[in-house]
N, C-alpha and C positions, 0 to 999 in steps of 0.2 A: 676232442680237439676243439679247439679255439677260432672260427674263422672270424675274420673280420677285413673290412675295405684292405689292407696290408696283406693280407696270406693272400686273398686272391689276387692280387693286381701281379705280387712276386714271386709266388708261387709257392707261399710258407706252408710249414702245417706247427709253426708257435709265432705268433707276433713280437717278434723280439729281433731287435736288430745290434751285431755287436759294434759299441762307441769305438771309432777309430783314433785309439790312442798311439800318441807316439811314441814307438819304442817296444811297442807292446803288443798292439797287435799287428804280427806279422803272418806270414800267409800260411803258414802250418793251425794259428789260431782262426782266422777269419771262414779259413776253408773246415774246420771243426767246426762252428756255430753253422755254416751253409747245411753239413750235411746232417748234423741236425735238428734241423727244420726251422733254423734261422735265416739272416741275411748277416752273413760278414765282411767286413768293411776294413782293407789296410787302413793303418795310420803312418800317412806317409810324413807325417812331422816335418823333420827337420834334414829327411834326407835324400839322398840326391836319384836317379834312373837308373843305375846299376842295381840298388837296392829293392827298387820297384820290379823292377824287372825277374828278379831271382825270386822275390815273393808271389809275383803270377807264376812261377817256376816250378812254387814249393808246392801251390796252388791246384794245380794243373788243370784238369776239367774243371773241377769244381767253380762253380758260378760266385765269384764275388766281386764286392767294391770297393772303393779308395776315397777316405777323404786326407781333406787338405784343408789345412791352417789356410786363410784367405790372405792375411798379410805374408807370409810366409812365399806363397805360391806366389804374388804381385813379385816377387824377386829373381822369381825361377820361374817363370809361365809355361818355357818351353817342357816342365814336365806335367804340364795337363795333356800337352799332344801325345806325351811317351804314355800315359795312362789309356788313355783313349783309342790308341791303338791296339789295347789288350779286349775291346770292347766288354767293359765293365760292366757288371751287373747296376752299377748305381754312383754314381760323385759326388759325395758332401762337401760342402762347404763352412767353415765355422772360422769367426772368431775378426773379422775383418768385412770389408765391404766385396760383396761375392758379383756384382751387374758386372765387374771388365769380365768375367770367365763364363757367364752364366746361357750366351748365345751359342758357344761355339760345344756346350757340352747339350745344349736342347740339338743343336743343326746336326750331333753324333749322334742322336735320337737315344742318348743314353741318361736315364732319370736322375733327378737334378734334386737334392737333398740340400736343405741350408736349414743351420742351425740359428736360433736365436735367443735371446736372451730380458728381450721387454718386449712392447709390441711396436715400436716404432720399427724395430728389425722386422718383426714378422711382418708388416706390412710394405715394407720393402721386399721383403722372401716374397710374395704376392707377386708385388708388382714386377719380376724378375722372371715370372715365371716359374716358380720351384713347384717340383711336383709333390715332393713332402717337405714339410714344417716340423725341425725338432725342437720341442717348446725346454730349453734347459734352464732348471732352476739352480739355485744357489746350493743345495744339497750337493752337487755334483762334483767327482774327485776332479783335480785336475785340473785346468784352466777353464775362465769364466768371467762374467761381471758380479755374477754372487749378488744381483738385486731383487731377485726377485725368486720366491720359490715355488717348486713345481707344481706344489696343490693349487696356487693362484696361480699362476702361467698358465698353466694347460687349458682350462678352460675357457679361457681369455681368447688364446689362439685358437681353438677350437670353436666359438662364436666366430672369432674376424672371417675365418678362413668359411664356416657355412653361410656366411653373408657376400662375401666378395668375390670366392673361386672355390666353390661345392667341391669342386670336384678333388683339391687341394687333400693329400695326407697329412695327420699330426701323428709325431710320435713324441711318447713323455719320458726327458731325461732327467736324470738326478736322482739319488737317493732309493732306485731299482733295484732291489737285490734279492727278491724270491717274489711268491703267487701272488703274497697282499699287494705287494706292490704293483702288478703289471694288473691284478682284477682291480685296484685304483686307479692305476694309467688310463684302463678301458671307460669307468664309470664318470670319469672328468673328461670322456669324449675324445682320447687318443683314439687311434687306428691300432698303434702300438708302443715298443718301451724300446727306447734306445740305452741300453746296458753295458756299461763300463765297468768299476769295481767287481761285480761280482766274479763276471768271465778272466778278467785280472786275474783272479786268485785259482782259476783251474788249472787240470798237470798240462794239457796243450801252449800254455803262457809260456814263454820265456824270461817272466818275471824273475829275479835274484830271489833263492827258495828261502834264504835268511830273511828279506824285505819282504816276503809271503808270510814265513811264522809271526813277525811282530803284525802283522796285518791282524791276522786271526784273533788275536791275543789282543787287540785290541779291540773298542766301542769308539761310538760319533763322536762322543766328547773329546776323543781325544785328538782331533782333526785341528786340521787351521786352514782359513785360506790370507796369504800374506802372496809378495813378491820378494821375499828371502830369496828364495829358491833362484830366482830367474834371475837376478841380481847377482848372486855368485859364481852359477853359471854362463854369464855374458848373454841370454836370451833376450833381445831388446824388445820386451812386447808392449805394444800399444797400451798407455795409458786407459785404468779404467779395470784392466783385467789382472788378476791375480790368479794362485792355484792355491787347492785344498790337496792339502795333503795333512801326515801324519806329524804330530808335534812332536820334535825333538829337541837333545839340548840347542843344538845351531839355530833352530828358527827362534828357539824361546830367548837366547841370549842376542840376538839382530830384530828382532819384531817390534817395530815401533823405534827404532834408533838404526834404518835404514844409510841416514847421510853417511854416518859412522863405519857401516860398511861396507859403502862406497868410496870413502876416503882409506879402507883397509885393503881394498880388495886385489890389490897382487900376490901376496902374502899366504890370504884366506882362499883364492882360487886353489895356490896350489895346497895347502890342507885340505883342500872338497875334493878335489881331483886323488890326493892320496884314499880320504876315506872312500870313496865311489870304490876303487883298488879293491880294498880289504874289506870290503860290505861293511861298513863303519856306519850304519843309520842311526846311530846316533848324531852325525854327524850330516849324513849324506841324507838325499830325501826319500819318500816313499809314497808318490802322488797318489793319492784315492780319494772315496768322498764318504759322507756320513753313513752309506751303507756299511759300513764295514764293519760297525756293529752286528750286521747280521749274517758275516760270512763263518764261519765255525770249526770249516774244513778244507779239503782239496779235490774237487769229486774231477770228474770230467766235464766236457762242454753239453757234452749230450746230455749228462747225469741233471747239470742243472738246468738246462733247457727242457726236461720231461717235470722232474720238479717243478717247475714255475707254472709250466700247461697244468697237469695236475691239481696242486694247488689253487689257480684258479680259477678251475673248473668246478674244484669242488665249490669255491666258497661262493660263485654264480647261481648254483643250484642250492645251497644253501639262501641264498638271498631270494629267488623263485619261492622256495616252500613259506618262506616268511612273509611274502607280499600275497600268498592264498588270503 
């Protein structure tokens, strides 16, 4: 076993926390990663307290948490309070300016996770009081600024944060997807790995199992990060951020000639809307990040939560023998 500032503070026995994707991870999944020996985190996206609600539901005892889109929640605020009433194992924040929400989930004495993406964020994350720091690089599936990547991030945060507020957690996102990665997370001075794609691709997901097989079947290269995607679907996200996902015909025939279809898009909504239907990904998307090179199968949560401890466990003790 793995301890580090992270298992103890949460009470883990694998430093690994799962990325609250939207759409994805819902509380049958979040509540898999908790019980083994993760921290699981709804992704509450894009949807509304009904939803939240039936996923602490799914959930039941089990200890998890919720993050939230920050621009996203500034729309709906009133479902910080419908979360919080679940009292959450933890509240992410990503993707917007987290100070309007960041009082009222410290004064629920519930720990305060904000995602960042340069250091001008993380030092706001700081000044906000957040009690973990996710340092996300540009590897990472799904939405992002894609400036900056996790090998140089992590460390970067991990200096600010033992100079300004010691006490502060880092955890390293992006491009996570087995032991090398998380005994890298650790040695660039994370606490722990915040983990997206891989847990994606386990049987607890409710991932479409056809946008799972092209996943496997696929390598990094064949990723994008663009605003295709969010542009066809009407998602109006803040300038600056785009998603990585899997390159197909739709994104490669619209990428880089965006005005174009925007000037198409009544037309092309309802073709995206059909392919989503008929799991058409050729068409429709498949958001992940350059890990996905290194996913190969469909294990369980567990399976790849022992794998990843394992792993690097081993290669720590491997690096012991070599510094004799």
């Amino acid at each position: 076993m793995i301890t580090t500032r992270l298992t103890s503070r949460f009470g883990l026995s694998v430093p690994v926390v799962l990325a609250p994707m939207a759409k994805f991870a819902d509380g049958r999944l979040a509540a898999a990663v908790t019980k083994a020996g993760g921290l699981g985190l709804l992704g509450a996206g894009y949807d509304d307290a009904a939803w939240l609600n039936a996923q602490f539901a799914t959930a039941g005892d089990t200890r998890i948490g919720v993050g939230f889109i920050a621009w996203k929640l500034a729309e709906r605020p009133e479902l910080l309070d419908a979360v919080l009433a679940h009292n959450p194992a933890a509240v992410a924040l990503s993707f917007g300016d987290p100070t309007p929400f960041a009082s009222k989930i410290r004064n629920a004495n519930v720990p305060l996770f904000n995602q960042v993406n340069d250091l001008e964020e993380a030092r706001r994350g700081v000044d906000i009081g957040a009690d973990v720091l996710i340092a996300q690089g540009g590897e990472a599936g799904g939405h992002g600024k894609g400036i900056r990547s996790t090998f140089t991030l992590v460390p970067e945060v991990a200096d600010l944060v033992a100079d300004r507020a010691p006490d502060t957690l880092v955890l390293a996102a992006g491009g996570i997807a087995d032991g090398r990665g998380l005994a890298a997370a650790l040695s660039l001075g994370a606490d722990g790995a915040l983990v997206g794609s891989r847990l994606w691709a386990v049987q607890e997901s409710p991932v479409n199992p056809v946008a799972r097989e092209r996943a496997i079947a696929a390598g990094s290269d064949d990723t994008i990060r663009s605003t295709v995607f969010d542009i066809v679907r009407g998602y109006p996200w803040p300038r600056g951020y785009g998603g990585r996902a899997l390159r197909n015909d739709f994104v490669s025939r619209w990428y880089g000639t965006e005005d174009a279809l925007r000037a198409n898009l009544a037309e092309l909504q309802r073709d995206y809307r059909a392919a989503v239907e008929a799991s058409d990904f050729d068409t429709a998307e498949v958001h992940i990040g350059e890990g996905v090179g290194m996913i190969h199968d469909n294990p369980t949560a567990a399976e790849v939560l022992a794998r990843m401890a394992r792993e690097s466990a081993t290669i720590f003790g491997r690096l012991s023998e070599a510094a004799k």
